[in-house]
C-alpha positions in Angstrom: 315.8 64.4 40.6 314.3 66.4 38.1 317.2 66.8 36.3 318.4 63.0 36.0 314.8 62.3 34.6 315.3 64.8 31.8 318.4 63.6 30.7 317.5 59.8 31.3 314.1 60.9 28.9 316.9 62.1 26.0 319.1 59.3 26.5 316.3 57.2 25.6 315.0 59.2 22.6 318.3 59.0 21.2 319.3 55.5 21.6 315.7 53.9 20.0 315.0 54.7 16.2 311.6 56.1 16.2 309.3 54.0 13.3 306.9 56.2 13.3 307.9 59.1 11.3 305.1 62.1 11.0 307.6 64.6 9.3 309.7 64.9 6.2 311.4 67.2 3.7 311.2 66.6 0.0 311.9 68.0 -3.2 310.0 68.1 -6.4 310.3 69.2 -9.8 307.5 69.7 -12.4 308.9 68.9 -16.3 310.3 71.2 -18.4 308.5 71.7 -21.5 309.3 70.9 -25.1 311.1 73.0 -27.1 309.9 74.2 -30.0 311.6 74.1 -33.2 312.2 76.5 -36.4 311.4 74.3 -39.5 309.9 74.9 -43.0 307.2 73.4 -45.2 308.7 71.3 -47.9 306.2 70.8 -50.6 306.1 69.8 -54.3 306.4 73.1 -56.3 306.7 75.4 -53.5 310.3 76.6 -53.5 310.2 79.3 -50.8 307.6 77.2 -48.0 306.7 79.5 -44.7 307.5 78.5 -41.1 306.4 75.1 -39.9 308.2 74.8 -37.2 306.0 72.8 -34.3 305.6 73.1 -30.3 307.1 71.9 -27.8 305.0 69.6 -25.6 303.8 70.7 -21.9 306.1 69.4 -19.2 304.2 67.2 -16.1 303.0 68.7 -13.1 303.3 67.1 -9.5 300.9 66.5 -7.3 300.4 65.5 -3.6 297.3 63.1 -2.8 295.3 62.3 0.6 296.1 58.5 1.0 293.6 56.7 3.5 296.6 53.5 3.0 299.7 55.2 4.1 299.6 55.7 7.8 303.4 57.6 8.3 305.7 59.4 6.0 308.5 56.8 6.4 308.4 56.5 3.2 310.0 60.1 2.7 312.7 58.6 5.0 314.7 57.0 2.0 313.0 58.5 -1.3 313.1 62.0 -0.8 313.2 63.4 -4.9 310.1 63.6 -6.9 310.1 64.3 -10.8 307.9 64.1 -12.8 308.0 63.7 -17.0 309.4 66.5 -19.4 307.7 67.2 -22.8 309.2 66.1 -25.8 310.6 68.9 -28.5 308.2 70.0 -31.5 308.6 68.4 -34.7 308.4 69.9 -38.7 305.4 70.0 -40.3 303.3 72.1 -37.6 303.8 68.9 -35.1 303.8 69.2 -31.4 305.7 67.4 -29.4 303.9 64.9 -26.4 303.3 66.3 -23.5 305.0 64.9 -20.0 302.8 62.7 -17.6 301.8 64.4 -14.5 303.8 62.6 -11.2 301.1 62.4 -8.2 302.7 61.5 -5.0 300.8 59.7 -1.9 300.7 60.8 1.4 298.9 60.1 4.7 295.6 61.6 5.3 295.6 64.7 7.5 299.2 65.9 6.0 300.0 69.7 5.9 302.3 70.8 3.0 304.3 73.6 3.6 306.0 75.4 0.5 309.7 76.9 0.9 310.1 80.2 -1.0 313.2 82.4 -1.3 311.6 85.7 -0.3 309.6 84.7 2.6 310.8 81.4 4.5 307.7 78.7 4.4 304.2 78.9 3.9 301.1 76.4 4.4 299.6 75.6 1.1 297.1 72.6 1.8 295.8 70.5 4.0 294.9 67.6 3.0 292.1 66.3 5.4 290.0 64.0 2.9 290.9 61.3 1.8 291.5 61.4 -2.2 292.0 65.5 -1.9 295.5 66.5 -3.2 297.1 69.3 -4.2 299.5 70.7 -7.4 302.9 71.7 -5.4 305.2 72.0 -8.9 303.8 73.3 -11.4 304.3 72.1 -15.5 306.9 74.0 -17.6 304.9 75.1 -20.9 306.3 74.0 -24.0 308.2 76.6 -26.4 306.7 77.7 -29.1 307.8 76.8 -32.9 309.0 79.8 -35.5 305.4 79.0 -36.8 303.9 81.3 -34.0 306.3 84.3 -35.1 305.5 85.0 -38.7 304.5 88.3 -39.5 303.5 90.4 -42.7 306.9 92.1 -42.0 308.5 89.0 -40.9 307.6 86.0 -42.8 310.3 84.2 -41.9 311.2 84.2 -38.6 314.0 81.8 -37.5 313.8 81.3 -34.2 311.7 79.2 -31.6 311.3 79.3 -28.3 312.8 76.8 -25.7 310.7 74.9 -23.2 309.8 76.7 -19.7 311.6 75.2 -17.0 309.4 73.2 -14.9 308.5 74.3 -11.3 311.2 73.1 -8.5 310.4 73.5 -4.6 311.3 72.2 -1.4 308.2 70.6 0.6 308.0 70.1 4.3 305.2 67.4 5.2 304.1 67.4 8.7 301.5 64.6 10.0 299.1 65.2 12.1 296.5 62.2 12.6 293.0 62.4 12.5 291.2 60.9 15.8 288.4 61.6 17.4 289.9 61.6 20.8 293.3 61.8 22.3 294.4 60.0 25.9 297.1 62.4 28.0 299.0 61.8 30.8 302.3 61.3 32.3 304.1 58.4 31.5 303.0 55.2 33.1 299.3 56.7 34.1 297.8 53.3 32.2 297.0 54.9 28.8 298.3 52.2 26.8 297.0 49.8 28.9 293.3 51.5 28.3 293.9 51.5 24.6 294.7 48.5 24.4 291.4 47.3 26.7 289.2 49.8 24.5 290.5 48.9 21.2 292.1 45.9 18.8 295.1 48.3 19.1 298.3 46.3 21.0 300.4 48.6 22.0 304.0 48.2 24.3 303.4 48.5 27.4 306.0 47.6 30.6 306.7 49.4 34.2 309.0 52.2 33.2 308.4 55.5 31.7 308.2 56.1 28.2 307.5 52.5 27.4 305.1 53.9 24.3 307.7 56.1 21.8 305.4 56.7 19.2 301.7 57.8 18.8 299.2 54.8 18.8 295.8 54.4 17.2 292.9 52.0 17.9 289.3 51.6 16.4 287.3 52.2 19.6 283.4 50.1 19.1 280.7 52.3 21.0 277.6 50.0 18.8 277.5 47.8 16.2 276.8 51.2 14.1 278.7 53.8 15.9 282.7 53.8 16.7 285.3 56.1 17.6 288.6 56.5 16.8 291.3 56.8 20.1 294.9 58.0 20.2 297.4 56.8 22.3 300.5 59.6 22.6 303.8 59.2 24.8 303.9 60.7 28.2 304.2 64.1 29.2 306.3 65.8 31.5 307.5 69.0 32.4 309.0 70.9 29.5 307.5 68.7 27.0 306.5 71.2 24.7 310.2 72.9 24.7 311.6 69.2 23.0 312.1 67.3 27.0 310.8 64.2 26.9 308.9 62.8 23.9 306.0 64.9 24.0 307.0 67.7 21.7 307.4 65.3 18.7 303.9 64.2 19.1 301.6 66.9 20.6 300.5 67.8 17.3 298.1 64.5 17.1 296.1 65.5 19.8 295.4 69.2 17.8 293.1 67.8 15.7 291.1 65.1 18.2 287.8 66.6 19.5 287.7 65.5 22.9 290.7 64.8 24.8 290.8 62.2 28.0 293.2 63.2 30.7 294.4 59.9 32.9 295.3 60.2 35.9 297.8 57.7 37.6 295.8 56.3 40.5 298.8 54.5 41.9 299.8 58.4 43.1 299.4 60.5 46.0 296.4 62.8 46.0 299.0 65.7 46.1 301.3 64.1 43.4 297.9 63.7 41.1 296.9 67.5 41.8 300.0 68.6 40.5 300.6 66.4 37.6 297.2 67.8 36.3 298.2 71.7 36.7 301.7 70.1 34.4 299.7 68.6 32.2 297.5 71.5 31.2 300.2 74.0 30.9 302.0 71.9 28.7 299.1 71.8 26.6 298.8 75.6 27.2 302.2 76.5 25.8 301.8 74.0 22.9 298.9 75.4 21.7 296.0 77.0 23.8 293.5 75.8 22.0 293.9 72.1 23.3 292.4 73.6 26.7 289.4 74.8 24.9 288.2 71.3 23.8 286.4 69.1 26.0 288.6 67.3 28.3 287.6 64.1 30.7 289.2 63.5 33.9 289.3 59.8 35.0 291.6 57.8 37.7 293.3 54.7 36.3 294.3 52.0 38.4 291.1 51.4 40.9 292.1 47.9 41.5 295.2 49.3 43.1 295.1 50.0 47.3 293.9 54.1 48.1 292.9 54.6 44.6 289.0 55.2 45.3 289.6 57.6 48.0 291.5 59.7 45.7 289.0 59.0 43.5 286.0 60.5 46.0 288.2 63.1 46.9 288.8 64.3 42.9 285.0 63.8 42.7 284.4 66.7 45.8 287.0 68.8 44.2 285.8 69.0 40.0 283.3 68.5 38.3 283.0 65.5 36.9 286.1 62.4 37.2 285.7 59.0 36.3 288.0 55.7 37.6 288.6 53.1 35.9 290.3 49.5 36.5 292.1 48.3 32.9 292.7 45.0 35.4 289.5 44.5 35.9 287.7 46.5 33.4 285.3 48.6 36.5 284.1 51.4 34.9 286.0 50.8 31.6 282.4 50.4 29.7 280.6 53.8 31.3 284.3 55.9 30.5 283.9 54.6 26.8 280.2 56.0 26.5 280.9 59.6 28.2 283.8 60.0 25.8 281.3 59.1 22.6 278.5 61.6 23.8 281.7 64.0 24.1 282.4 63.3 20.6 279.1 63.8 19.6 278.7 66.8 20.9 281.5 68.2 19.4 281.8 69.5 16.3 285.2 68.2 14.2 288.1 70.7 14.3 288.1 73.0 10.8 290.9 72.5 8.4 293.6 75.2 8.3 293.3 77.2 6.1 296.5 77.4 3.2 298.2 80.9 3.3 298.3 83.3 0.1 300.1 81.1 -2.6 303.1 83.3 -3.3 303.7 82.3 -6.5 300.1 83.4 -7.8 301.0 86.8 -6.3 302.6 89.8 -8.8 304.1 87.5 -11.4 305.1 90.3 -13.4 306.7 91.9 -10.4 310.7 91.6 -10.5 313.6 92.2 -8.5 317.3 93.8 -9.2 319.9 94.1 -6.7 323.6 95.4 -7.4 326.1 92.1 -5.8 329.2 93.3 -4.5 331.1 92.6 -7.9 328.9 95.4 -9.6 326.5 92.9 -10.8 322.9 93.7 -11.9 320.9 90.6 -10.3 317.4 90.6 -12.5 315.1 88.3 -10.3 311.2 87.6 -11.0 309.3 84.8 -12.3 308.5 86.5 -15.8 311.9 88.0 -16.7 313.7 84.5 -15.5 311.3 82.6 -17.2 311.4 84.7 -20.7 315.6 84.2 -20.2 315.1 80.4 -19.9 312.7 79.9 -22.6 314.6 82.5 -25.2 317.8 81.2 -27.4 320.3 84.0 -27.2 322.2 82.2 -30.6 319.5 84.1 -32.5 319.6 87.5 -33.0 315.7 87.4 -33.6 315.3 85.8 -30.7 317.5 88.1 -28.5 315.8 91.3 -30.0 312.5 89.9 -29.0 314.1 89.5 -25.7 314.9 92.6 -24.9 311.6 94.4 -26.2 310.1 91.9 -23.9 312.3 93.8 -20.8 311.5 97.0 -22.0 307.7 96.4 -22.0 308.4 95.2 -18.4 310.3 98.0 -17.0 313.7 96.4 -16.5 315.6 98.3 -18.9 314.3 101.7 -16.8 314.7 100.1 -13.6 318.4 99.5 -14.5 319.0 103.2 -16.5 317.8 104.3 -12.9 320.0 102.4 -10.7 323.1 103.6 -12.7 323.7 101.1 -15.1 326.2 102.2 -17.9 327.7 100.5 -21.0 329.9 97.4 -20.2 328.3 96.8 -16.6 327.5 92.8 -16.3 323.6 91.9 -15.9 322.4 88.5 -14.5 318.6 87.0 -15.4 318.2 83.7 -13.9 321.8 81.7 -15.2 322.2 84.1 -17.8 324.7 86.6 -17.9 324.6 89.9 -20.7 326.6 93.0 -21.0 324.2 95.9 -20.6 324.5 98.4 -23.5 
C-alpha cells in the first residue's frame, strides 16, 4: 500500500505545474568598462602636443535587492539573463568616457544567493532577510586607461591605452525560503488548510484527498488589534519526504525559518495510526534538518467535531505534555490554539540569518594558476593575469612589453621556466593565446 501511495504522490507532482516557484538559476553580467584611447593635444602653435588620450568609463555593477512585493521567484521562470550597462570608450582631449548604469534586480524577501565558482562548486553569499538589503553579485569592469596615464620622462609618448576590464559574469542560484512566524505540519488531510484558512484571510484549496494543498500557503494570523502573527500552510508529509517522496521535500525549507512550529494531528485517526504518524513526522523533520526539532513545537488534534476524537484527545493529554483539539467546523478551541501559539512566538527569539561563506573572489587575487592540457598547452588562470590579458592590446608593441613585465612581477614567467616551458611552446591567458619565448 505503501508503495502505490508513493508513486500515486509523483504521479500527481508531475501532472500539476507548480505556481509557486521558490527556486531559480540565473545569470548575470556586470559591464565591461570603456576603453581608453591614445590621442594627442592639438593646439595652436604647439606642433609636437603630449598624450591626451582619455579613460574609458566604469562598466555597471549588478545587484540583488530584498523585495517585500515579490512573493515567488516566478519571475526567474522566463527571464533568466541579467546585464547590466557597459561604459562608453574615452575621448581626446583628457575626456572620459560615461560610466554604465548599475542593473539592480528584485527578489523576494528571505532569498539566499548562492554564487557558482569554477574551483569550488557553490557558495552562499547573502541572505537577504530585510526588506530593502541587497547585495553586489557581478561586479563593474573598470574602464581602461588612456596613453595619458603612461607618459614618462623616458617615454613621453606612449602610444598605447588600455582596453576596458571585462565586467564580472556568474551563475546565481536563488533559493526561497519564506519568513513566518510559525509553520502548520502534518500529513496530508490532517485539517491544516482548513485551520489556515479559519485563522487567517488566507483561502487556500482544500478537498478530501491527499495533497490537495501543492504549494506553501501564507496567511496574516490577528492575535489583537496590535499584535498578529504570520502562519504557514506547507503540503503534507509522508514517509520519505525529505528524500523528494511526496511534496514535502520541495517545501521543508519554509518551515526552517518559522519560530514555532504546530504539529496537527488528524483526529479522524486511530489512536495507534496518530502515535505513529507523529514518530514519521519528527523524523522527517530530523533528516531534513535537526534543528526543526529544537524549536518549540505544539501538538493539537484536529477534527473534534468528528465521533472518538476527544477520547484520543484525553488519551494524547495522559501521554505528553501538553495537546490541544480543535474543531475548524465548529471553531471549539480554535481561539485558545491561536493564543498558545502567540505566547510561543513571543517567547521565542527569531531564527539568525546565515551567515554568507568567504567570498572567493576577494580571496588571493594575485594568486594564479597554470596547468599543462594534453596538447602541451600552458593554461595561465587567475583573476589578475586574465584580467591584465583582457584589458592589454597586443597590436602594440608598448603595450605587449608592459604586458609581459606585468607577468614577470607576478611570477608567471618563473612558474612557467619551472614547469619546463621552452621556446615555441603555446601559452593560454584567458582567450589569448602567445608563443612563449
Amino acid at each position: 500500500m505503501r508503495t502505490a501511495a508513493t508513486a500515486s504522490t509523483s504521479t500527481f507532482a508531475q501532472r500539476h505545474s507548480l505556481q509557486f516557484i521558490d527556486e531559480a538559476t540565473i545569470q548575470v553580467a556586470a559591464g565591461s568598462g570603456g576603453d581608453g584611447i591614445v590621442a594627442w593635444r592639438r593646439e595652436k602653435f604647439i606642433p609636437k602636443g603630449g598624450p591626451a588620450g582619455g579613460d574609458g568609463g566604469h562598466g555597471g555593477s549588478v545587484y540583488l535587492q530584498a523585495n517585500p512585493e515579490i512573493s515567488t521567484l516566478a519571475e526567474f521562470r522566463y527571464h533568466r539573463s541579467f546585464e547590466a550597462e557597459s561604459g562608453k570608450n574615452g575621448g581626446s582631449s583628457n575626456k572620459s568616457g560615461r560610466s554604465g548604469a548599475d542593473l539592480t534586480v528584485g527578489v523576494p524577501v528571505g532569498t539566499l544567493v548562492h554564487r557558482s565558482y569554477e574551483r569550488k562548486a557553490e557558495v552562499l553569499i547573502a541572505d537577504l532577510l530585510a526588506p530593502g538589503e541587497r547585495v553586489l553579485v557581478a561586479k563593474g569592469g573598470r574602464g581602461g586607461l588612456g596613453n595619458q596615464h603612461f607618459a614618462t620622462s623616458i617615454r613621453q609618448a606612449p602610444r598605447f591605452a588600455e582596453k576596458g576590464e571585462p565586467g564580472e559574469r556568474c551563475t546565481l542560484r536563488l533559493e526561497l525560503k519564506l519568513l513566518a512566524d510559525c509553520g502548520i505540519v502534518g500529513v496530508p488531510n490532517a485539517g491544516k488548510s482548513t485551520l489556515l484558512s479559519v485563522v487567517s484571510a488566507a483561502r487556500p484549496k482544500i478537498a478530501d484527498y491527499a495533497f490537495t494543498t501543492t504549494e506553501p500557503q501564507l496567511g496574516v494570523v490577528r492575535v489583537s488589534d496590535e499584535e498578529s502573527f504570520l502562519l504557514v500552510d506547507v503540503p503534507g508529509l509522508i514517509e520519505g519526504a525529505h528524500a523528494g517522496m511526496g511534496l514535502g521535500d520541495r517545501f521543508l525549507r519554509h518551515v526552517e525559518r518559522t519560530r514555532v512550529l504546530l504539529h496537527l494531528l488528524d483526529g479522524a485517526k486511530s489512536f495507534d495510526e496518530i502515535i505513529r504518524d507523529k514518530a514519521m513526522i519528527e523524523a522527517e523533520l530530523r533528516a531534513w534538518n535537526p534543528s526543526l526539532l529544537d524549536k518549540p513545537m505544539l501538538l493539537c488534534v484536529s477534527k473534534l467535531d468528528l465521533p472518538g476524537a476527544r477520547e484520543i484527545l484525553r488519551r494524547l493529554r495522559a501521554t505528553f505534555e501538553a495537546v490541544h483539539g480543535i474543531s475548524a467546523v465548529t471553531h471549539e478551541g480554535v481561539s485558545e490554539l491561536v493564543y498558545a501559539v502567540a505566547r510561543a512566538i513571543a517567547a521565542t527569539p527569531s531564527p539568525p540569518p546565515l551567515q554568507p561563506e568567504a567570498r572567493i573572489d576577494l580571496v588571493a587575487r594575485d594568486a594564479f594558476f597554470i596547468e599543462r592540457a594534453r596538447n602541451g598547452t600552458f593554461v595561465v588562470s587567475g583573476e589578475r593575469v586574465e584580467r591584465l590579458a583582457a584589458m592589454t592590446n597586443f597590436d602594440s608593441a608598448e603595450a605587449l612589453a608592459r604586458f609581459e613585465r606585468a607577468l614577470e612581477r607576478i611570477g608567471v614567467e618563473r612558474r612557467l621556466r619551472e614547469m619546463g616551458a621552452t621556446q615555441g611552446d603555446t601559452v593560454r591567458i584567458g582567450a589569448y593565446e602567445f608563443t612563449y619565448s
